[in-house]
TIZAPA-640555 format. One line per field, with one value per residue (C-alpha): residue number from 1; residue in three letters; chain; x, y, z. Coordinates in Angstrom, 1 decimal, always signed. Layout:
// TIZAPA-640555
n: c(NUM_...) $
res: c(ALA_...) $
chain: c(A_...) $
xx: c(X_...) $
yy: c(Y_...) $
zz: c(Z_...) $
//
This chain:
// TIZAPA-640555
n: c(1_2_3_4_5_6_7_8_9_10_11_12_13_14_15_16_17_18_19_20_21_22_23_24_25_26_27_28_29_30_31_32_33_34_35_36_37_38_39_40_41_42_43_44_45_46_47_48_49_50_51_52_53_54_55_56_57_58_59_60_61_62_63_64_65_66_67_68_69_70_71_72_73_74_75_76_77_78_79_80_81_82_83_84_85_86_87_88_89_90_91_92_93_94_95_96_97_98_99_100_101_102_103_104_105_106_107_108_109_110_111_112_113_114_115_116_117_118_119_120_121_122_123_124_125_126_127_128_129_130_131_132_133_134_135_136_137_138_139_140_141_142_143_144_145_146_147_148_149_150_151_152_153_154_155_156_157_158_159_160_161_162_163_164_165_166_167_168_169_170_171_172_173_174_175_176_177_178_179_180_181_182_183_184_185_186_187_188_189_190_191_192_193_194_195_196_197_198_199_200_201_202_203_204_205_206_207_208_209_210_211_212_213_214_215_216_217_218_219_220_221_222_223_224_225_226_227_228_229_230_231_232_233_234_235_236_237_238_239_240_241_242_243_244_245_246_247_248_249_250_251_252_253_254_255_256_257_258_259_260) $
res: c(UNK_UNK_UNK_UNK_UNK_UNK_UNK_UNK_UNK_UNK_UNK_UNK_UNK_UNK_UNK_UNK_UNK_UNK_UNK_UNK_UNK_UNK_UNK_UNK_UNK_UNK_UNK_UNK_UNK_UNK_UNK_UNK_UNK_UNK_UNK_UNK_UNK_UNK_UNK_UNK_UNK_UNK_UNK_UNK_UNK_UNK_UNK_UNK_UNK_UNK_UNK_UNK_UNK_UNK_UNK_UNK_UNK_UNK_UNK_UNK_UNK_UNK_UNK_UNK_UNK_UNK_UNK_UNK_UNK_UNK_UNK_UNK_UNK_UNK_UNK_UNK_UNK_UNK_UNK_UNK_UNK_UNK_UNK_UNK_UNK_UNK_UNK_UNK_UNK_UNK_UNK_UNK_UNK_UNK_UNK_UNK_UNK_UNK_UNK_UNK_UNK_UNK_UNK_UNK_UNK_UNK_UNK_UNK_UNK_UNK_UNK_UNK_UNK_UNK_UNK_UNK_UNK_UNK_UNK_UNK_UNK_UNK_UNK_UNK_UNK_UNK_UNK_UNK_UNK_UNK_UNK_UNK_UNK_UNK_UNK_UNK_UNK_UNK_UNK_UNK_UNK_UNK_UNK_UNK_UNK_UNK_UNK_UNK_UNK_UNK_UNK_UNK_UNK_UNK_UNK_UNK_UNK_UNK_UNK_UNK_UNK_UNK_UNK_UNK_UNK_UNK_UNK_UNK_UNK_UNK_UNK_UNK_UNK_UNK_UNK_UNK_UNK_UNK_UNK_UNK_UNK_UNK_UNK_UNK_UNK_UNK_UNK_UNK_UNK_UNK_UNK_UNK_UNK_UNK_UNK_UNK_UNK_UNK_UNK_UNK_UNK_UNK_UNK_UNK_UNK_UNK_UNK_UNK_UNK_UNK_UNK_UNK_UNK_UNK_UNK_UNK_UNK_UNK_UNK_UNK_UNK_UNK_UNK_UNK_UNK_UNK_UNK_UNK_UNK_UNK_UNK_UNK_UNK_UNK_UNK_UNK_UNK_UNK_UNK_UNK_UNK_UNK_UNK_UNK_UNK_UNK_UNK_UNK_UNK_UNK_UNK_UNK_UNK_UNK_UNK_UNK_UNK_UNK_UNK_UNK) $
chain: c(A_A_A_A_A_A_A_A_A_A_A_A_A_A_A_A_A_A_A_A_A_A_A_A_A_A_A_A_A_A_A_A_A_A_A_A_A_A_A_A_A_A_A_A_A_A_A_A_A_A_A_A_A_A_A_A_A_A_A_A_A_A_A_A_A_A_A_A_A_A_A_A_A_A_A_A_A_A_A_A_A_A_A_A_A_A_A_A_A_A_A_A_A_A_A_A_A_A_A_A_A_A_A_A_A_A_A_A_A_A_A_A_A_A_A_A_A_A_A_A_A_A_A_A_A_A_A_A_A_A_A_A_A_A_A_A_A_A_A_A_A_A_A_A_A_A_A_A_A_A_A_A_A_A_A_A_A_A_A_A_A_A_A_A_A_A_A_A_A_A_A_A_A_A_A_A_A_A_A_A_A_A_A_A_A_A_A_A_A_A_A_A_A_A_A_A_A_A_A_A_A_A_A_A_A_A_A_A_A_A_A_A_A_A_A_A_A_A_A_A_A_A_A_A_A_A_A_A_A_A_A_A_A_A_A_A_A_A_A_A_A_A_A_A_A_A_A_A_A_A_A_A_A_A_A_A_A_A_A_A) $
xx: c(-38.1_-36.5_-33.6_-33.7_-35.3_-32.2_-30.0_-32.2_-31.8_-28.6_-27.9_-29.9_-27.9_-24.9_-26.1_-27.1_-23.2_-21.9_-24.3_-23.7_-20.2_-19.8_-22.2_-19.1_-16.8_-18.4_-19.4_-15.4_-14.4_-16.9_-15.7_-12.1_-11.2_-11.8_-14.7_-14.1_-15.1_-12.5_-9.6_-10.6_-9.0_-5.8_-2.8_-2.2_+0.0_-2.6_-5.2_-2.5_-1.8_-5.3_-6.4_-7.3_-5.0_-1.3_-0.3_-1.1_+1.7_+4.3_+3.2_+4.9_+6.7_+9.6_+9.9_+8.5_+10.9_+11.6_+8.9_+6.0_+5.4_+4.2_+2.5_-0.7_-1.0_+0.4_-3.0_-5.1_-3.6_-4.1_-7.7_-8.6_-7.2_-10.1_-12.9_-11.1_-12.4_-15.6_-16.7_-16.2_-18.8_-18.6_-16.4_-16.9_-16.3_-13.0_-11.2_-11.6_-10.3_-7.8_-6.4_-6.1_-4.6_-2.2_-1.4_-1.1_+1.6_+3.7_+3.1_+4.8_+7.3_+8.2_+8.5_+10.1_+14.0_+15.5_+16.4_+12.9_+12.8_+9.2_+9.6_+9.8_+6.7_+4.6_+5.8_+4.6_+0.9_+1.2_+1.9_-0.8_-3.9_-2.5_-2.1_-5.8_-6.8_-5.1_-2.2_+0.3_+3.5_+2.7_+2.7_+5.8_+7.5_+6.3_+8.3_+11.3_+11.4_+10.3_+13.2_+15.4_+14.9_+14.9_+16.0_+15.8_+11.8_+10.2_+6.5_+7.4_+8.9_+5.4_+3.5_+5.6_+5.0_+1.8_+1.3_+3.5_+1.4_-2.1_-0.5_+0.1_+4.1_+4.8_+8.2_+8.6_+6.5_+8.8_+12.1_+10.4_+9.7_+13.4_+15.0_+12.9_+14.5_+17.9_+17.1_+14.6_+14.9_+12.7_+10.2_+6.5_+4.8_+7.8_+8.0_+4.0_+4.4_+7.5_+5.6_+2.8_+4.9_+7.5_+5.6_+8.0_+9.2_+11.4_+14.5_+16.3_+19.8_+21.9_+23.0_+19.5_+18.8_+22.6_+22.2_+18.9_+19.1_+17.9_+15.2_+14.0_+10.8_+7.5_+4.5_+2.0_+2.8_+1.0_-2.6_-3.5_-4.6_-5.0_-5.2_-2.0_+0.4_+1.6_+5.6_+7.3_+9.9_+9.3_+11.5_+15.0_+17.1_+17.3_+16.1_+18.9_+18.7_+17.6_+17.6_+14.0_+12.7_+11.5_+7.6_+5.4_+1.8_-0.5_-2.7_-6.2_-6.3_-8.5_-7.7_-4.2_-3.8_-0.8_+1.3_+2.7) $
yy: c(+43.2_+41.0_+42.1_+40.8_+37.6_+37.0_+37.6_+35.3_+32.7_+33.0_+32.6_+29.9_+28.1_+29.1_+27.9_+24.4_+24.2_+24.9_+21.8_+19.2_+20.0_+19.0_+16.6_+14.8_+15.8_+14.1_+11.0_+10.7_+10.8_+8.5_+6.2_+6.6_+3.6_+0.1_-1.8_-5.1_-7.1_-5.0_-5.7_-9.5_-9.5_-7.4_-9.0_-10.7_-7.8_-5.2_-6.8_-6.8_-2.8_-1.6_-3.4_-1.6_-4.4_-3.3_-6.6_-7.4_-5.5_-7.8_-10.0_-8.5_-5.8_-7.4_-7.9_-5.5_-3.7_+0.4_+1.6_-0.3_+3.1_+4.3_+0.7_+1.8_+4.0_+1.5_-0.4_+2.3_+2.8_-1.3_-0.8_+2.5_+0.5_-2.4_+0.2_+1.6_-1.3_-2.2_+1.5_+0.4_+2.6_+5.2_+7.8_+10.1_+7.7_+5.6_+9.6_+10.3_+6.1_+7.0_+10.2_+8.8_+5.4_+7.4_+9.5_+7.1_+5.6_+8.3_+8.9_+5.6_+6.0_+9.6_+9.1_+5.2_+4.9_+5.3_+1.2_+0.2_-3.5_-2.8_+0.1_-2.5_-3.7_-0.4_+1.7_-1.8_-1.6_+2.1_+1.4_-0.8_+1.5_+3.9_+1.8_+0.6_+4.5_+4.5_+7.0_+4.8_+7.4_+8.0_+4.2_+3.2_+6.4_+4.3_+1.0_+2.6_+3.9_+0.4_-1.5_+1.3_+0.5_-3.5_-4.4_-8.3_-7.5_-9.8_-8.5_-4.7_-6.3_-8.5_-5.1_-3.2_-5.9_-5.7_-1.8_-1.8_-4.9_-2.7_+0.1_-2.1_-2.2_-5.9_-5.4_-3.4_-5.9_-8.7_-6.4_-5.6_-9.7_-10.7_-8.1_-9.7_-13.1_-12.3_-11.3_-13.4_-16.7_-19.1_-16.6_-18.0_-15.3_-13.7_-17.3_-16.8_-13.8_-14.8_-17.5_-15.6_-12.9_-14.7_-18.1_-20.1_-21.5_-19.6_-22.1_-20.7_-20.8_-24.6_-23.0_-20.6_-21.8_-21.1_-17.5_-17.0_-13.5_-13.4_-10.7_-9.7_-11.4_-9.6_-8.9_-9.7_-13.2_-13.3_-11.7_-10.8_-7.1_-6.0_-8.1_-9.3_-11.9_-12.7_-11.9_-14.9_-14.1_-16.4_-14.8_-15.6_-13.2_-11.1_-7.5_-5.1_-3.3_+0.4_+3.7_+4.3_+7.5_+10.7_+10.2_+11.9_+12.8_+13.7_+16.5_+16.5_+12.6_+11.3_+8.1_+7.9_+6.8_+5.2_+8.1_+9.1) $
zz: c(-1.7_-5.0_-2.8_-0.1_-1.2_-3.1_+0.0_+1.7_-0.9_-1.0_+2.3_+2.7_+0.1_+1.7_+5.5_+3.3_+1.6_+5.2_+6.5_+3.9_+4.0_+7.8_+7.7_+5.0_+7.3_+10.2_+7.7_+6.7_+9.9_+11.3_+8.7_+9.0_+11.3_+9.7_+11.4_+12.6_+9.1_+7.1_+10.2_+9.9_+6.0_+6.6_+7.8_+11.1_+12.5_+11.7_+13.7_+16.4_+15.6_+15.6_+18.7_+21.9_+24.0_+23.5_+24.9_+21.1_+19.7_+21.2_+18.9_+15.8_+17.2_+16.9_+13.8_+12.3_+14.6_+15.6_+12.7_+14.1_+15.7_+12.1_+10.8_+11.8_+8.7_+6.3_+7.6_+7.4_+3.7_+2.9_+4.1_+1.8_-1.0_+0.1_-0.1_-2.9_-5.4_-2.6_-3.8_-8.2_-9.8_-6.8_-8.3_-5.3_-2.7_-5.0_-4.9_-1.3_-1.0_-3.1_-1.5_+1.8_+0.9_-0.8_+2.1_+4.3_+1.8_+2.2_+5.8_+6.0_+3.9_+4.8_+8.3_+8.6_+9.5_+5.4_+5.9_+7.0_+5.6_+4.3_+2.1_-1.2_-0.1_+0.8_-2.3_-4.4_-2.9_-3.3_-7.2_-7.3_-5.9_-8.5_-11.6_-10.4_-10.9_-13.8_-12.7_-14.6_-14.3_-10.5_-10.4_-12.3_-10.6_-7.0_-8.0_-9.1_-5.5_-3.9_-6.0_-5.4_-1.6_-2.1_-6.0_-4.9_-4.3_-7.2_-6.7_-7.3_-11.2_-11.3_-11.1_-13.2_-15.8_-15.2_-15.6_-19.0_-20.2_-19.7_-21.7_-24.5_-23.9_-24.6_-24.5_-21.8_-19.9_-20.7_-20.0_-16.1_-15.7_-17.3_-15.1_-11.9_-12.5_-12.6_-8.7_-8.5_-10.9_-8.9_-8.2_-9.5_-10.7_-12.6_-14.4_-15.0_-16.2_-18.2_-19.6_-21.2_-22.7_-24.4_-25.4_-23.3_-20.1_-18.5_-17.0_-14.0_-13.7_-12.6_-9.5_-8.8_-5.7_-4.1_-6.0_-5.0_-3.0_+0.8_+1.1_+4.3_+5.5_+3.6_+5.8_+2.5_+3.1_+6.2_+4.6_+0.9_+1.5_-1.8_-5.5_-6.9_-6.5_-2.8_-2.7_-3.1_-0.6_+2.7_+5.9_+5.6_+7.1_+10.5_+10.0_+10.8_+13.7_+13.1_+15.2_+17.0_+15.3_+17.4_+18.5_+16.8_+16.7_+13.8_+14.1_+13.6_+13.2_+15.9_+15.0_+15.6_+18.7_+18.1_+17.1_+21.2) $
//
């Protein structure tokens, strides 16, 4: 009998594991879309992406160009970053933020042509959900990727100075903004930043407007997703035509409507 009302027990524990354990899954993927109040605070061509009209798209297709098939999931990974400091003192609900901002990252930046004019830009808000979780080397590791992809891209060196200065690397801090404004020597916050960690002004170059570097236009100008500075870059070339990369789908994700 102490048998088998141990079985039972156990069982029943088991039957209630199994129960909560969909009843997440079902929660997650309930939740997995953004509602309609945490669209309204992403950028412009998001709202475009995520709505059910794709007469919307034209409106930033274009430029975004050929890897606005996959921009979907750099929204989805913008949002996850929102919740990610909505849910502070929610450890639980910041990992499972986390993980899929994170994933949707990289499912941007694995699958985009290699010269996607974005890629600065997505590995930079990648670095900073991480640095915000304090994963500092993942972080630092994500910028050297962004600048290696875009080394005129000032906010990727204002978050790397950032990152260094919360570990306590002065020098290092001031090295990452000194090495921004040689690309970058009118940029704002690199001359904030500048500012505080050396005690001085910093003064750009005679002829830093002429030198100043064209960058391709940065979709964080249009909307503040996440905290930091704004990129300081305003639109001032064309984007170079890319090749259209094979459709794909993603398994599993009910949500990605977008991926043909």
């Amino acid at each position: 009998m102490m048998k088998s009302g141990v079985l039972r027990h156990a069982f029943g524990l088991a039957a209630l594991t199994i129960w909560i354990g969909l009843g997440m899954q079902q929660a997650s993927a309930a939740t997995f879309a953004p509602s309609a109040s945490e669209i309204a605070v992403l950028p412009p061509f998001c709202k475009a992406k995520l709505s059910a009209d794709p007469t919307d798209d034209k409106l930033y297709s274009d430029s975004i160009g050929p890897d606005w098939l996959h921009i979907h999931h750099y929204c989805f990974a913008l949002n996850f970053s929102n919740r990610y400091y909505r849910d502070y003192g929610n450890r639980m609900a910041q990992a499972d933020d986390l993980k899929q901002a994170v994933n949707n990252y990289d499912y941007v930046l694995e699958h985009a042509t290699p010269d996607f004019w974005m890629r600065a830009e997505i590995g930079t808000q990648k670095a900073r959900i991480l640095a915000a979780a304090k994963r500092n080397a993942d972080a630092i590791g994500a910028l050297e990727v962004a600048l290696k992809a875009n080394p005129d891209y000032a906010p990727a060196y204002a978050t790397l100075s950032d990152i260094y200065r919360d570990l306590g690397q002065q020098a290092k801090a001031l090295a990452s903004v000194e090495q921004g404004l040689q690309h970058a020597p009118l940029d704002k916050p690199l001359q904030r930043r500048y500012r505080q960690l050396a005690g001085k002004a910093f003064v750009p170059p005679a002829n830093a407007e002429q030198a100043q570097p064209k960058q391709a236009p940065d979709a964080s100008t249009k909307a503040a997703a996440t905290p930091g500075d704004a990129a300081a870059a305003k639109p001032t070339a064309e984007v170079a035509p890319a090749q259209v990369p094979d459709k794909i789908g993603v398994p599993g994700n009910p949500y990605c409507r977008f991926c043909p």
